[in-house]
C-alpha positions, 0 to 999 in steps of 0.5 A: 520535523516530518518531511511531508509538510515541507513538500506537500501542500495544503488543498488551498494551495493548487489550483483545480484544472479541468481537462481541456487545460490538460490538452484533452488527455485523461485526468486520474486522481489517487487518493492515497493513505500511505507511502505504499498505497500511493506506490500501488496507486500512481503505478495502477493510474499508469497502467490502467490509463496509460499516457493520463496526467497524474494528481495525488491526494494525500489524506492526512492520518498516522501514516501520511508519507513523508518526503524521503518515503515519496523520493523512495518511491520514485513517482512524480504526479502533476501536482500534489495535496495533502488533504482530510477526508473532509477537504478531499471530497470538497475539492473532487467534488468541485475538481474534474477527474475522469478517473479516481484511484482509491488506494486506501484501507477499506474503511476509508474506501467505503467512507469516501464512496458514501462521500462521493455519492453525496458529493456528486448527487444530481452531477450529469457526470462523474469520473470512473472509481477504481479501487483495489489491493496493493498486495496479498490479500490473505485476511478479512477478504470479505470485510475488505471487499464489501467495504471497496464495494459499490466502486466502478471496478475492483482490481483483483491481482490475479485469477486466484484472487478474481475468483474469490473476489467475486464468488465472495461479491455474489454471496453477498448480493453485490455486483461480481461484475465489478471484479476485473483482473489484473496483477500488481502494478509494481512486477516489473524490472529485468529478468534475473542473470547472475552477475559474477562480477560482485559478491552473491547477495542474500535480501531480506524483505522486512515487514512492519507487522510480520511477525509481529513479537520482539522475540520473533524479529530478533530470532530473525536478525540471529538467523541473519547474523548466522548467515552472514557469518556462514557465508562470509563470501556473501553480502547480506541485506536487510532491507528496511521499509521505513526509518525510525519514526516513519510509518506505512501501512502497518504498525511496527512496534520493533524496528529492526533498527533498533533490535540491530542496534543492540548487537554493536560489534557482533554484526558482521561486516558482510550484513548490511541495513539498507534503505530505497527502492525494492526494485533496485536493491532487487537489481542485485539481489540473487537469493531474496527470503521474506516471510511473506512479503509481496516482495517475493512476488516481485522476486518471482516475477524477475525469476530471482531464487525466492524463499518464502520462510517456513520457521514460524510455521505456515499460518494465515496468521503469517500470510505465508500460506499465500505462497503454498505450491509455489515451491519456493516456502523453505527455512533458514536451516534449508538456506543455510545448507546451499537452498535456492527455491525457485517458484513453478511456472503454473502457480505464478500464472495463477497467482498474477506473477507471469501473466502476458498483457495483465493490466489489458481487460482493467485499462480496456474496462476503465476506458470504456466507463470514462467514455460512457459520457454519464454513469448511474449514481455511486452505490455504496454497499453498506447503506443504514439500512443494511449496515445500521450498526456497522456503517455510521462509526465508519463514516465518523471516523471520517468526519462524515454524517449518516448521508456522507455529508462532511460535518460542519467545519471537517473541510475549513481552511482556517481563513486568513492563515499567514505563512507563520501561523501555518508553519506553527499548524504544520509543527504541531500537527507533526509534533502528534504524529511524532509523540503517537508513532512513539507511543506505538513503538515505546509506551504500548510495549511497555503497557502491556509488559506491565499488564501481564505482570 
């Protein structure tokens, strides 16, 4: 049985609060659609309203965090839902919040915008939205954008990204006003010395869907292996994102759990798979590779060797032309012969890795807004107007209409419904998550092994 409905109540089950039960302090809401999205979300809410009592929403979907995923995560809110769209908007719109998170993929965010312009139609004043990017943005920049667009602030995690952001936000009519720099939330931990007392360790980020083929991902356990067994004095780390079962963000059709699996007695002893928080593994790691993780910002950011892998080329595909004059893109050849690139100070500041006081002009513009005492009504970008094809498939994956109005039932409880009967509801719906992450990572390989034949 999925974790996540053993903890995370239903949205009938929490009480809404309003600030002044909260001792005057700031309310921030976050409505999360994954374990690392939430990470991004809880962790931006801290810096941007520093000192705020923290609500989550999780929204009900494919990957909807598990307990073990949230303990990994290690952030502890006042209280916790898991919700639909639907039910989501029913209770932020009867709910008070001065600030709300959208920490969701960009369809989402453009849905929920639409929702809540509807739901707070002719309300004297409504809580400041933020959304943003909980990593690297190095593809679909202009779709992902225009669909956060109409939110009060747009995070960009650096000045590259400002930039872009907002020369794409000019271009296409939208308010670039919106784009406030910052960086990611998680750069934090202390700065990297190398520690005598334990065995040098390598650390590779995994990825659920870079790269993407079973060839390329055994090719990179091979590489492991190889290094392990070059190095004998080193321990090495594959650190994993997700256990067997559980879903993030993106799709992983091959784990690497099970591709290690197959290699039985050939692993070495000195290659490990290992779980948890990537800042604490970071705690002891002195060479960490990845091909394009965001882990290697966080790398950077402590000053920890980093190598951005080079082996399957360097393609926006990949995600690794992020890190181009970084000086830390290397291959495995160039690791294996001794290589611990270190990343150059002028591109870090550029890119939102080593910035003094980088969440200052977010957590000073979102303090502002909630001070204003009422704020214009949400404008979403996209209306039926402008986005008359695009717009209404969006909003209808969401249970909303063309207005944003959840349709009818989408945000019902079942009435009456006992502890048994809700026991058995929460079965069958993680007996679906379950069947569909195993169609993902069995059936549809398969598939399309079958339709290259």
């Amino acid at each position: 049985m999925d974790g996540a409905s053993k903890s995370i109540p239903n949205v009938g089950d929490v009480p809404a609060r309003t600030a002044s039960e909260e001792g005057g302090k700031l309310r921030v809401a976050v409505l999360a659609d994954s374990d690392t999205r939430w990470k991004w979300g809880a962790l931006t809410a801290r810096r941007i309203a520093p000192g705020s009592t923290l609500h989550a929403y999780l929204l009900r979907g494919r990957a909807t965090p598990t307990a073990r995923q949230l303990d990994e995560v290690g952030i502890r809110p006042d209280d916790m839902r898991e919700v639909t769209a639907a039910q989501f908007l029913k209770s932020v719109g009867r709910d008070t919040c001065d600030v709300l998170v959208l920490a969701v993929v960009g369809g989402t965010c453009q849905a929920m915008l639409h929702g809540l312009a509807r739901a707070w139609e002719g309300a004297g004043r409504r809580p400041v939205v933020v959304t943003g990017y909980v990593g690297v943005v190095y593809e679909k920049m202009v779709d992902g954008l225009l669909l956060r667009g109409g939110a009060d602030v747009v995070l960009a995690n650096s000045a590259h990204d400002a930039e872009r952001f907002r020369a794409a936000y000019d271009g296409a009519g939208a308010d670039p006003s919106a784009v406030v720099e910052t960086a990611l939330p998680f750069l934090e931990g202390a700065p990297y010395e190398p520690d005598g007392s334990r065995p040098f360790t390598v650390t590779f980020a995994a990825q659920p869907s870079v790269p993407e083929s079973r060839a390329d991902r055994e090719y990179l356990l091979r590489r492991l292996v190889r290094h392990a067994e070059r190095h004998p004095d080193r321990e090495v780390l594959l650190k994993l994102r997700s256990r067997p079962g559980e879903h993030t963000t993106h799709i992983e059709e091959h784990p690497y759990q099970k591709l290690a699996a197959r290699l039985g007695g050939a692993r070495p002893g000195n290659l490990r798979l290992v779980y948890g928080n990537m800042g604490e593994v970071l705690d002891r790691t002195d060479l960490c590779v990845t091909v394009s993780s965001t882990a290697a910002l966080e790398s950077m950011h402590r000053g920890i060797p980093t190598a951005v892998l080079t082996d399957f080329g360097v393609r926006e595909a990949l995600g690794n032309h992020h890190f181009l004059g970084s000086g830390c893109l290397a291959s495995w050849d160039e690791l294996d012969g001794g290589r611990r690139p270190l990343a150059d100070p002028a591109w870090l500041a550029r890119h939102g890795v080593a910035v003094a006081e980088p969440h200052r002009a977010a957590r000073e513009r979102v303090a502002a807004l909630a001070a204003a005492g009422s704020l214009p009504p949400l404008t979403p970008h996209y209306s039926m107007a402008t986005a008359t094809s695009y717009l209404p498939g969006i909003l209808a994956r969401h249970g909303l209409d063309t207005g944003g109005e959840p349709l009818p039932g989408a945000a019902d409880e079942p009435a009456g419904e006992g502890a048994l009967r809700r026991a058995a509801r929460e079965m069958a719906r993680n007996a679906a998550r379950t069947a569909y992450r195993q169609g993902v990572q069995r059936v549809a390989p398969v598939v399309r092994r079958w339709g290259q034949l």
